[in-house]
C-alpha positions in Angstrom: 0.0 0.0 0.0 3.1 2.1 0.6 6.2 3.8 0.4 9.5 2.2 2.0 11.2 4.9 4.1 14.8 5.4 2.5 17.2 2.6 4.1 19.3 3.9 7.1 23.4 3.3 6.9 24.5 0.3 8.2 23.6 -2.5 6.2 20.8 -3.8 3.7 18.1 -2.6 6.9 20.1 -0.3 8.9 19.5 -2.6 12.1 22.4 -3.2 14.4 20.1 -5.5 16.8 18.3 -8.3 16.9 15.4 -7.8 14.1 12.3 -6.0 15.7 9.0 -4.7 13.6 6.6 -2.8 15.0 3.0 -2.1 13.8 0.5 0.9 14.6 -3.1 1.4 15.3 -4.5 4.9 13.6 -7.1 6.5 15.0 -6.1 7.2 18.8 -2.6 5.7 18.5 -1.3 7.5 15.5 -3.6 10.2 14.9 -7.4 12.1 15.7 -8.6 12.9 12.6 -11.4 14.9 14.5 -14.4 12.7 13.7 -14.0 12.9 9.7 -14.2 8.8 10.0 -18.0 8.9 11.7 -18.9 12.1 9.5 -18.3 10.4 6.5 -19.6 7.0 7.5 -23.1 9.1 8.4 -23.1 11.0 5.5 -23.0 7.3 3.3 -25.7 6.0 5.1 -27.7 9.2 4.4 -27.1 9.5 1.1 -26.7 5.7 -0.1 -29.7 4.2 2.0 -31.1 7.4 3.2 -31.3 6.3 6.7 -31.0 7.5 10.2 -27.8 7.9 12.0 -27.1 4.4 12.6 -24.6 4.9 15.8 -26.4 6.7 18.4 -24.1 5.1 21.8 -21.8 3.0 19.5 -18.3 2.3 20.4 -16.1 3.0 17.8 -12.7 2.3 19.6 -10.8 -0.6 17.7 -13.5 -1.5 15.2 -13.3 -2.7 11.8 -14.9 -1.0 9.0 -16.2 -3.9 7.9 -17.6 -4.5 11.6 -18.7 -1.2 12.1 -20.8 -1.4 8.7 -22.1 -5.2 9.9 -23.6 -3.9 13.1 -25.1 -0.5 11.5 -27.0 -3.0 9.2 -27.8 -4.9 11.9 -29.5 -1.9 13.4 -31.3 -0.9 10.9 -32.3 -3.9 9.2 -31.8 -6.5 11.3 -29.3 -8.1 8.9 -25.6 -8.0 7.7 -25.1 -5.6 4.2 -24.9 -7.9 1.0 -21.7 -7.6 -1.0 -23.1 -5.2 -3.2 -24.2 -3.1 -0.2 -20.8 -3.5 1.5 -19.1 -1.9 -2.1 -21.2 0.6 -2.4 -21.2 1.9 1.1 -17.3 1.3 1.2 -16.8 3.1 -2.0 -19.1 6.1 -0.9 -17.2 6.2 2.5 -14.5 6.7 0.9 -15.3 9.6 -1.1 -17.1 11.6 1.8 -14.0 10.3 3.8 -11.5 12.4 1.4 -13.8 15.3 1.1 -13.5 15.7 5.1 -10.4 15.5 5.4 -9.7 17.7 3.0 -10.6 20.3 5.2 -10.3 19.0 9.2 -7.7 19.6 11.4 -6.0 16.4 11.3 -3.9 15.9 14.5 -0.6 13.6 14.7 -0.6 12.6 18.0 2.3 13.7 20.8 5.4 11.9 20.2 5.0 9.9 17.0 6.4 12.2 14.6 10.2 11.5 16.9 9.5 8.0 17.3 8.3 7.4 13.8 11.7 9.3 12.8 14.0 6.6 14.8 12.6 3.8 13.7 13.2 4.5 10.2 16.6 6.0 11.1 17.2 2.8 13.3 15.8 0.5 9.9 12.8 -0.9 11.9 9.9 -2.3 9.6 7.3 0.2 10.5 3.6 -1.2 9.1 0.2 -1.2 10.4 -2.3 -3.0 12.1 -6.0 -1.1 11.7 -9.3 -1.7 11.3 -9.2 0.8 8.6 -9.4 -0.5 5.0 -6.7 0.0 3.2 -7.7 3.1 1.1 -9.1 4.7 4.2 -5.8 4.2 5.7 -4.0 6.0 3.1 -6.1 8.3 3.0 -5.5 9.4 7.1 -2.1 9.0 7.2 -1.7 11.0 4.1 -3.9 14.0 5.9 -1.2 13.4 8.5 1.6 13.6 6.9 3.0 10.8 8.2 1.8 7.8 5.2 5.5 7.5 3.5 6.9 5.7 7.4 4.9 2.7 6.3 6.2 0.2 4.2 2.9 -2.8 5.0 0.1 -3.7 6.8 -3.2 -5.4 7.6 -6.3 -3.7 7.5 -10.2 -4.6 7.7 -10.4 -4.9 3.9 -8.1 -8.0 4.8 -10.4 -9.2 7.4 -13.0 -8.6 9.6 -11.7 -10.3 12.5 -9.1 -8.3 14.4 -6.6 -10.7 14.8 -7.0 -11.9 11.7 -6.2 -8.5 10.1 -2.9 -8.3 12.2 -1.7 -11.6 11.3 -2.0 -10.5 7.5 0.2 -7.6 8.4 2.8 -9.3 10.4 2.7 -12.0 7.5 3.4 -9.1 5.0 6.4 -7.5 7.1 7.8 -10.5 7.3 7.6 -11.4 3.7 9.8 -7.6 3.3 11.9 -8.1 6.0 12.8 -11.8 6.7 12.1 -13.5 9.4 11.2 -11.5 12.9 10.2 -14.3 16.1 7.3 -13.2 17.8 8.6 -11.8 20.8 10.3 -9.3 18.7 6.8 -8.3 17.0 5.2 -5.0 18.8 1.5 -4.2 18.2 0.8 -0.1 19.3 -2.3 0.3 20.0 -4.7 2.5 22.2 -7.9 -0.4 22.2 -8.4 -3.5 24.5 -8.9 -4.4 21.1 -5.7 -3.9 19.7 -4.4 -5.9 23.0 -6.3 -9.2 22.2 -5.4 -9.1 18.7 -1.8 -8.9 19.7 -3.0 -11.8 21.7 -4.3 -13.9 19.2 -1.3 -13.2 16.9 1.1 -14.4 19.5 3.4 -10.9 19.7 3.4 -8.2 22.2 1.7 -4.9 22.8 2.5 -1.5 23.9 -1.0 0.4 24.4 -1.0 4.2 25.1 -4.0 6.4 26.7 -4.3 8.6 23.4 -7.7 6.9 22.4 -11.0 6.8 24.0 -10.9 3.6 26.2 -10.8 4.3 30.5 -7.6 3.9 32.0 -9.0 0.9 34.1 -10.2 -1.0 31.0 -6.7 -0.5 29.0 -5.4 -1.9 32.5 -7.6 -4.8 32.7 -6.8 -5.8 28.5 -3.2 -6.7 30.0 -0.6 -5.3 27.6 3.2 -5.8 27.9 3.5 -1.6 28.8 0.6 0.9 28.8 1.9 4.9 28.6 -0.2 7.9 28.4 1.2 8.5 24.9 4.6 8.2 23.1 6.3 11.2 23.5 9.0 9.4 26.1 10.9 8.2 23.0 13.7 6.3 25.5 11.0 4.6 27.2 9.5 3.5 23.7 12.9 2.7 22.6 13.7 0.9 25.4 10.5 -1.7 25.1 10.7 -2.0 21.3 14.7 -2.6 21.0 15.9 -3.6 25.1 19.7 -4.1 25.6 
């Protein structure tokens, strides 16, 4: 879906330890895209099935789109979309999804910009792990600023499953760059979804407080380290790359 970063000095990857990859969440880990995601998703249903607002008290936090548009049909009609439904309410999503963030205030969250930064300079394989689909994903991270740091991923047009999704991605990063054991695999994530599909993939997870999940819950998912953000790049470091 992307762009590799430029390789760092220092060999064919740049690394100088043991091979690490590392794989991001969006919304709430990497970025807050100020709601354009649920605007546009509203704006589809209106327009494509001329609906109601389908997400009165729905959670949002570590969905899949494909999920997320499973359990607004559900709602409504009491049933999951067709395939033809689920194209055309992907394909309109999309659209009302650029036109937002076109003009919202798209916010990079504190301290990935620097960490982003060292683990290209370090030669980390930097993908992601998002419920996103994969053209939704561009299109955020492109708002950002911040697309050209990923070189693979999973996404919910790969699956609608979580875990499923981040096995695809880990598959894919490993397919670029060789073989990384699990224990060397870091989901980043801001759901106690993003910690049981770390989980189910068999790699660890560093979760931060950037999202919308209480501190308690995040506690309670279990993962490896939980920070309020990433903006203490030696702690990050530290975690990701120890020794």
């Amino acid at each position: 879906m992307v762009h590799a970063p430029h390789p760092a000095p220092g060999g064919p990857t740049g690394q100088s330890h043991a091979p690490v990859m590392v794989l991001f969440d969006i919304d709430g880990t990497l970025l807050h895209t100020t709601g354009a995601g649920v605007r546009a998703l509203k704006r589809m249903f209106a327009t494509e099935f001329d609906c109601p607002d389908p997400f009165d008290g729905y959670s949002f936090s570590g969905r899949t789109d494909p999920g997320i548009l499973r359990d607004a049909f559900q709602r409504l009609y009491g049933r999951g979309p067709t395939s033809e439904e689920t194209s055309r309410a992907l394909g309109s999503y999309l659209r009302f999804l650029e036109d937002d963030l076109a003009t919202c205030d798209v916010k990079v969250l504190p301290g990935v910009g620097p960490l982003l930064e060292r683990l290209a300079a370090d030669g980390i394989p930097t993908g992601l792990a998002t419920g996103n689909v994969e053209e939704g994903a561009r299109l955020k991270l492109s708002a950002g600023g911040i697309l050209h740091y990923f070189r693979f991923g999973g996404f919910g047009s790969d699956a609608e499953h979580r875990g499923e999704l981040t096995r695809t991605g880990i598959a894919r990063g490993r397919a670029l760059a060789g073989p990384v054991p699990d224990h060397s695999v870091f989901i980043v994530g801001d759901s106690p979804l993003d910690v049981s599909a770390a989980r189910y993939a068999g790699v660890r997870c560093l979760a931060v407080m950037t999202g919308w999940t209480p501190r308690e819950e995040m506690e309670a998912a279990g993962p490896d380290l939980l920070l309020d953000d990433l903006s203490d790049l030696p702690t990050v470091m530290r975690f990701l790359v120890p020794g």
